[in-house]
PAZA-173793 format. One record per residue: residue number from 1; x, z, y of N, C-alpha, C, O, CB in turn. Coordinates in steps of 0.05 Angstrom, whole numbers. Glycine has a CB too. Example, Ala and Ser with C-alpha at 12.3 -4.5 7.8 and 13.67 -1.06 7.14 Angstrom:
domar=1; n.u=264; n.w=156; n.v=-114; ca.u=246; ca.w=156; ca.v=-90; c.u=264; c.w=156; c.v=-66; o.u=285; o.w=169; o.v=-66; cb.u=226; cb.w=181; cb.v=-89
domar=2; n.u=257; n.w=142; n.v=-45; ca.u=273; ca.w=143; ca.v=-21; c.u=258; c.w=157; c.v=1; o.u=268; o.w=161; o.v=23; cb.u=282; cb.w=114; cb.v=-12
% end
This chain:
domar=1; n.u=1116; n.w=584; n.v=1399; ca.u=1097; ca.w=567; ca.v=1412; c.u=1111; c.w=550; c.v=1432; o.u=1128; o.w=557; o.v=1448; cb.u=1075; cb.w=585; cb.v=1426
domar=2; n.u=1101; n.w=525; n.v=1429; ca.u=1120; ca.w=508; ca.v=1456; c.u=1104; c.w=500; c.v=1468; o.u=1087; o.w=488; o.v=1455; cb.u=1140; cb.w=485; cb.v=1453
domar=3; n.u=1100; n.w=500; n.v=1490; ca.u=1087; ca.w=489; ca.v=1520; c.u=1096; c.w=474; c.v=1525; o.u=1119; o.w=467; o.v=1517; cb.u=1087; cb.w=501; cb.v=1543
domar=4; n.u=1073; n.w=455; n.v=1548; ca.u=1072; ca.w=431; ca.v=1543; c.u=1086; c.w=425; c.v=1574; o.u=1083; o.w=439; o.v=1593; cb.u=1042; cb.w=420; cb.v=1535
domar=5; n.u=1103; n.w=401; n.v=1574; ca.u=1132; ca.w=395; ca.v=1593; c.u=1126; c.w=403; c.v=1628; o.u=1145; o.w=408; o.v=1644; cb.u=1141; cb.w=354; cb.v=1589
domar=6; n.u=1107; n.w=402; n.v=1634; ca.u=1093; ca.w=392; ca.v=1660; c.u=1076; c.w=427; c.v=1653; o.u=1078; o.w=428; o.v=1678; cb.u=1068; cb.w=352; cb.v=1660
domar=7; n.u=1069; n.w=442; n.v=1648; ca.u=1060; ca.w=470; ca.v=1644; c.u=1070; c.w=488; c.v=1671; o.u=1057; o.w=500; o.v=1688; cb.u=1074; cb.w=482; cb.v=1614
domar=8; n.u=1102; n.w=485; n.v=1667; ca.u=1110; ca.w=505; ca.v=1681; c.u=1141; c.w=496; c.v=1692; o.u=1164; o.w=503; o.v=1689; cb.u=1107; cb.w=531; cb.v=1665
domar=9; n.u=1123; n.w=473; n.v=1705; ca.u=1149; ca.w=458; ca.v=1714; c.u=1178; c.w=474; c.v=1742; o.u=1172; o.w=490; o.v=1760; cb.u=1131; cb.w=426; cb.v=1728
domar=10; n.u=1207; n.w=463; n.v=1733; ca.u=1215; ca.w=476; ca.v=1745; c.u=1242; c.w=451; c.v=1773; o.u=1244; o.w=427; o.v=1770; cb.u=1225; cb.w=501; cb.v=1720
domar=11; n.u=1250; n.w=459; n.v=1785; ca.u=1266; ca.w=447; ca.v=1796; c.u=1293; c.w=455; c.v=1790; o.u=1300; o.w=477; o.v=1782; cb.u=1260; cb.w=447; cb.v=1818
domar=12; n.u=1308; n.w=432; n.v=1796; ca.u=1342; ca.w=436; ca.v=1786; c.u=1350; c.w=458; c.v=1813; o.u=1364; o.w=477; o.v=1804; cb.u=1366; cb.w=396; cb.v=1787
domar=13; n.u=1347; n.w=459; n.v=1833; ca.u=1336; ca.w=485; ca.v=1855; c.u=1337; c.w=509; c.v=1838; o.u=1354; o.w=527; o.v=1839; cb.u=1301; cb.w=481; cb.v=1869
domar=14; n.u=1315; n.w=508; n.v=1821; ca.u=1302; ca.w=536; ca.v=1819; c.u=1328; c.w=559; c.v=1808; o.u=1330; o.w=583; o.v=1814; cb.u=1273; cb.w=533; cb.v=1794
domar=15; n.u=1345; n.w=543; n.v=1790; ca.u=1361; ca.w=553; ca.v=1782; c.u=1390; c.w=566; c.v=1794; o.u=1402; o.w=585; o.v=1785; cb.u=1360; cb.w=540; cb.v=1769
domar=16; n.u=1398; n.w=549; n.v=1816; ca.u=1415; ca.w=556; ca.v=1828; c.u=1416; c.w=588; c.v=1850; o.u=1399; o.w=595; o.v=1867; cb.u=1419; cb.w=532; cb.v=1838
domar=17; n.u=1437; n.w=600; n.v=1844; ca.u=1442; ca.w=627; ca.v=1859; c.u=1470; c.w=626; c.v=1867; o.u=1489; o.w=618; o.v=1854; cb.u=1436; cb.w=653; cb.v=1843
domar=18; n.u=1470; n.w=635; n.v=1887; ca.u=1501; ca.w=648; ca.v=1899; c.u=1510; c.w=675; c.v=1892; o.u=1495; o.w=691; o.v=1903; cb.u=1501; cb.w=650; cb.v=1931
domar=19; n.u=1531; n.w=687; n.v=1877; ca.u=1532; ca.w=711; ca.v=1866; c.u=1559; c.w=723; c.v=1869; o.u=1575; o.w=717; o.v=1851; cb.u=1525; cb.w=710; cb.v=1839
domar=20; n.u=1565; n.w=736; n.v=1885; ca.u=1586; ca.w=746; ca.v=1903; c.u=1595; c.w=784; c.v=1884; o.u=1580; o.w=803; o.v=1882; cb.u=1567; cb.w=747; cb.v=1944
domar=21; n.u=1616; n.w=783; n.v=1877; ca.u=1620; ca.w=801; ca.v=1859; c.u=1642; c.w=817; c.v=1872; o.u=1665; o.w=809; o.v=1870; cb.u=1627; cb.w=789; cb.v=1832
domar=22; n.u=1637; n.w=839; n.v=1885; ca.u=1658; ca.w=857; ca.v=1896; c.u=1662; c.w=880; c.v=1875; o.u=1646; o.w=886; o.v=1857; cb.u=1651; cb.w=869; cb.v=1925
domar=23; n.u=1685; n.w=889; n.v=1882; ca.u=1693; ca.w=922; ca.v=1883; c.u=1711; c.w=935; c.v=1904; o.u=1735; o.w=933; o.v=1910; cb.u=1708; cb.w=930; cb.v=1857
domar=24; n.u=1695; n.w=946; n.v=1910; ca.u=1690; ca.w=960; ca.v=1943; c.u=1675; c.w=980; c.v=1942; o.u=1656; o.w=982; o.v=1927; cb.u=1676; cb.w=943; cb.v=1965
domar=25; n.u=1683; n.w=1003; n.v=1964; ca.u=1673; ca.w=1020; ca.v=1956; c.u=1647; c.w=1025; c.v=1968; o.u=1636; o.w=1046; o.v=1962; cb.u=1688; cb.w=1036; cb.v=1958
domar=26; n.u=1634; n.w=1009; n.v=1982; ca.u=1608; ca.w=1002; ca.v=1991; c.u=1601; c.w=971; c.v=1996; o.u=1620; o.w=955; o.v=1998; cb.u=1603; cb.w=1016; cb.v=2017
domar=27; n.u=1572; n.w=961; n.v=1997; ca.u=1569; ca.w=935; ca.v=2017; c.u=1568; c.w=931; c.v=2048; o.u=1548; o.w=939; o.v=2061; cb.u=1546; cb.w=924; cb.v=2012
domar=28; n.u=1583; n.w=921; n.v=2057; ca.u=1588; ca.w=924; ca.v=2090; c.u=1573; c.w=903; c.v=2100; o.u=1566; o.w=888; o.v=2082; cb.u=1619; cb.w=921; cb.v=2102
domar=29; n.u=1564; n.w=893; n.v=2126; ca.u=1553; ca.w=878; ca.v=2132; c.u=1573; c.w=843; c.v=2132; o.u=1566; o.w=819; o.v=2135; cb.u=1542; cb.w=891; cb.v=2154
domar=30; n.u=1600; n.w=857; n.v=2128; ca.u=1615; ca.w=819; ca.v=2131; c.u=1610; c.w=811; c.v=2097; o.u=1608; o.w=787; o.v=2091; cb.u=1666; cb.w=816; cb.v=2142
domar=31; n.u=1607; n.w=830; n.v=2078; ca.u=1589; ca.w=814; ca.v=2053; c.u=1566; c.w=809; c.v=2054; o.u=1559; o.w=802; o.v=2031; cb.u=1588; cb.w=825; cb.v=2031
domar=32; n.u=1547; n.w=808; n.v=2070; ca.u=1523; ca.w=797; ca.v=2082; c.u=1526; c.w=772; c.v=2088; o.u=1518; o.w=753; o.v=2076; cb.u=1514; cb.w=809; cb.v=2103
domar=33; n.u=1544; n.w=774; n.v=2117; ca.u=1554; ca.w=751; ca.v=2131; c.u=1559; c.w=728; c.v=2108; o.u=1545; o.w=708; o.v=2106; cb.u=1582; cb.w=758; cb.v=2147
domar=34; n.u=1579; n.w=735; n.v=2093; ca.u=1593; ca.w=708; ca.v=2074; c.u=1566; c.w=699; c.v=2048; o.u=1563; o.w=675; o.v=2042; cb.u=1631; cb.w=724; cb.v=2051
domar=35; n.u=1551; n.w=717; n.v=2037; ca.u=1540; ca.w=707; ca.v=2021; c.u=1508; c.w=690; c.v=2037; o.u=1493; o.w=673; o.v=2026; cb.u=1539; cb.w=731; cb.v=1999
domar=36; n.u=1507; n.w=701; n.v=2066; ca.u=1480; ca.w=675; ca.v=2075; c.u=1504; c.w=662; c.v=2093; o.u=1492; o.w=653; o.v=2112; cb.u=1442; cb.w=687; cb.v=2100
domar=37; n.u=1526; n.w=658; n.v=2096; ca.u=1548; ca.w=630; ca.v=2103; c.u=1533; c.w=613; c.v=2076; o.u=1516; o.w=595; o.v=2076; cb.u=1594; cb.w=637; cb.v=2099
domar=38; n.u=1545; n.w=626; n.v=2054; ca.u=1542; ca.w=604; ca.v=2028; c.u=1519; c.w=599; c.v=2024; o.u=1516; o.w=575; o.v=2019; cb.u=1550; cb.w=612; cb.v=2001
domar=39; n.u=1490; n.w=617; n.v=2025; ca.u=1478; ca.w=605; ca.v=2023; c.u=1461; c.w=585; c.v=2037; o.u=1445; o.w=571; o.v=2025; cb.u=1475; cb.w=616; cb.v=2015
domar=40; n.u=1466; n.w=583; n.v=2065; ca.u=1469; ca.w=560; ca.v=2084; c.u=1476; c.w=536; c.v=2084; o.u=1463; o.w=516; o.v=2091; cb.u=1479; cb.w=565; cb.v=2098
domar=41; n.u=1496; n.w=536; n.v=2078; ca.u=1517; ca.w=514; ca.v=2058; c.u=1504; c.w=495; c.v=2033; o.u=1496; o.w=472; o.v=2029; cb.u=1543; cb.w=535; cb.v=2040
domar=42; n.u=1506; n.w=512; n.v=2022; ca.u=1488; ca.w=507; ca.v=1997; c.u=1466; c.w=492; c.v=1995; o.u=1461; o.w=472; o.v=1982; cb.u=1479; cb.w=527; cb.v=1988
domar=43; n.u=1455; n.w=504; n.v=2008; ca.u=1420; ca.w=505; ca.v=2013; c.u=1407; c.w=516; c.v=1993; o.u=1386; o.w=506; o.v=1986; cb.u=1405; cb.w=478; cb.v=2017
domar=44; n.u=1416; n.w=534; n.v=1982; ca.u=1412; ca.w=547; ca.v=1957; c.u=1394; c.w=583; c.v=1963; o.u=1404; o.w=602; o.v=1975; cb.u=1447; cb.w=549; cb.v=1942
domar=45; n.u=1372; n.w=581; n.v=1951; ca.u=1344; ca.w=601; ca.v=1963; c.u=1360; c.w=624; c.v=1959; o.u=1361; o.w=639; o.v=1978; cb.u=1310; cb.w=601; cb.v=1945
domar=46; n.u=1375; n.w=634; n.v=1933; ca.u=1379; ca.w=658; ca.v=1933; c.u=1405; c.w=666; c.v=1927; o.u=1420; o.w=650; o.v=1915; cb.u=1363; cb.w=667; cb.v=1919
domar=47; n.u=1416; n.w=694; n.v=1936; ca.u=1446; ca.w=704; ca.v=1933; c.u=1443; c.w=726; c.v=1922; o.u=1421; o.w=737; o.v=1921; cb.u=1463; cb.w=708; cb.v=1958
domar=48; n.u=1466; n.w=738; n.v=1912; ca.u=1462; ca.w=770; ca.v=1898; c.u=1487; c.w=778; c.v=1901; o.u=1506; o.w=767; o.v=1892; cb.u=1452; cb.w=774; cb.v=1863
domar=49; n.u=1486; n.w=806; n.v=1922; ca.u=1520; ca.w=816; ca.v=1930; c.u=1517; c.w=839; c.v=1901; o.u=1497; o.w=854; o.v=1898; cb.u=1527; cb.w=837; cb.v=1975
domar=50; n.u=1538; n.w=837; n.v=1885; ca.u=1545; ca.w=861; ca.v=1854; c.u=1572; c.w=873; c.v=1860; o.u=1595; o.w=864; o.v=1857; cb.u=1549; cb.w=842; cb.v=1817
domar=51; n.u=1563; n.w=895; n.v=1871; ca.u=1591; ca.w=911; ca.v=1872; c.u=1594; c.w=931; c.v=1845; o.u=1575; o.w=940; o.v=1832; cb.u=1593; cb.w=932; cb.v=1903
domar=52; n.u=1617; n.w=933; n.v=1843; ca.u=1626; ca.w=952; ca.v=1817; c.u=1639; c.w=972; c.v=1828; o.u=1633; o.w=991; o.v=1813; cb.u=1644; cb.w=940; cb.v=1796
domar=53; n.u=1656; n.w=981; n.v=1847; ca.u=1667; ca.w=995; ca.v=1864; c.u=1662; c.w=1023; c.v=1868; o.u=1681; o.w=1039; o.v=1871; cb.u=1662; cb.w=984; cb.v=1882
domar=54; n.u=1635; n.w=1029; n.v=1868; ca.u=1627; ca.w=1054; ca.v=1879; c.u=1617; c.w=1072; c.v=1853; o.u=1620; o.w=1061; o.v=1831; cb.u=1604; cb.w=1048; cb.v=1901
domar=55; n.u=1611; n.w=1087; n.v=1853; ca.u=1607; ca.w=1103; ca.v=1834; c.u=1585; c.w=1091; c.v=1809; o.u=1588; o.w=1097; o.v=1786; cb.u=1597; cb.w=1126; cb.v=1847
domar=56; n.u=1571; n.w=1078; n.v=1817; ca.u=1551; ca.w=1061; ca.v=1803; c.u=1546; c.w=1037; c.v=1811; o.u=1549; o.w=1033; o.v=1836; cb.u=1529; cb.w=1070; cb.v=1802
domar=57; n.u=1539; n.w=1020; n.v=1800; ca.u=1535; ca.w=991; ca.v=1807; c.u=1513; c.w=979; c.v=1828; o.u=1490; o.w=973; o.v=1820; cb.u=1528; cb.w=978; cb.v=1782
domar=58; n.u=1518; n.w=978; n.v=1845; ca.u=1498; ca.w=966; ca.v=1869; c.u=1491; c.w=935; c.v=1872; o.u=1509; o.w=919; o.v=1878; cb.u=1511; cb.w=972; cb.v=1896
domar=59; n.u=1463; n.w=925; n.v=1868; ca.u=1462; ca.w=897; ca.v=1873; c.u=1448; c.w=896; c.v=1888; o.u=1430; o.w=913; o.v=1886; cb.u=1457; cb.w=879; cb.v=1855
domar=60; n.u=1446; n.w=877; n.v=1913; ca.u=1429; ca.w=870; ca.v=1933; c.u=1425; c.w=842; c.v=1934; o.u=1440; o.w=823; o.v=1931; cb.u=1438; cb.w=880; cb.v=1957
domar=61; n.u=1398; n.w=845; n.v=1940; ca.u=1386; ca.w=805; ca.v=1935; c.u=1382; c.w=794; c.v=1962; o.u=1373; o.w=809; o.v=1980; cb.u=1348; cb.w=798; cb.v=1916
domar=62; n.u=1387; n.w=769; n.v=1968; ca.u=1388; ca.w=761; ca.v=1995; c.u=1369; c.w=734; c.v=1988; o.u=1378; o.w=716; o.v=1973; cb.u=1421; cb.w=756; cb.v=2009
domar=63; n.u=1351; n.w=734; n.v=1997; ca.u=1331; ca.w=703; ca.v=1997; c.u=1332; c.w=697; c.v=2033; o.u=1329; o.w=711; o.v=2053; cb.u=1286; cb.w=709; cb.v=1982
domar=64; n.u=1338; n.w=671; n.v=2028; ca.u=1337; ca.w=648; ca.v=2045; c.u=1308; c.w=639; c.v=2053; o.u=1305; o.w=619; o.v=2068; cb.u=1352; cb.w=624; cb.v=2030
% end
C-alpha cells in the first residue's frame, strides 16, 4: 500500500541522531557530558550512548 506524500510527512531533522559507541565498563557521567556537547552543536533532538563493555549491552537515550 503506498501513502499519499504529505500523509506522514517528515523532516530532514527527523532523521538525524548522535550515536556515541563505547566499551567501558559502565556509562559515566563525562559520556553524558560529550554526547549533549554534540548534541548542542548539532542541533540535533536525539543521542544514544551503546556501550558493549559490560556484561550486556546498555543503551541510554538522551533527547534535547
Amino acid at each position: 500500500m503506498k501513502y499519499p506524500e504529505n500523509k506522514y510527512p517528515l523532516q530532514k531533522e527527523s532523521y538525524k541522531i548522535i550515536l556515541e559507541v563505547k566499551a567501558q565498563k559502565d556509562i559515566v557521567d563525562s559520556h553524558y557530558a560529550w554526547v549533549l556537547n554534540y548534541l548542542g552543536i548539532s542541533k540535533c533532538p536525539l543521542g544514544l550512548i551503546i556501550n558493549f563493555g559490560g556484561n550486556s549491552l546498555v543503551t541510554k537515550r538522551l533527547i534535547l
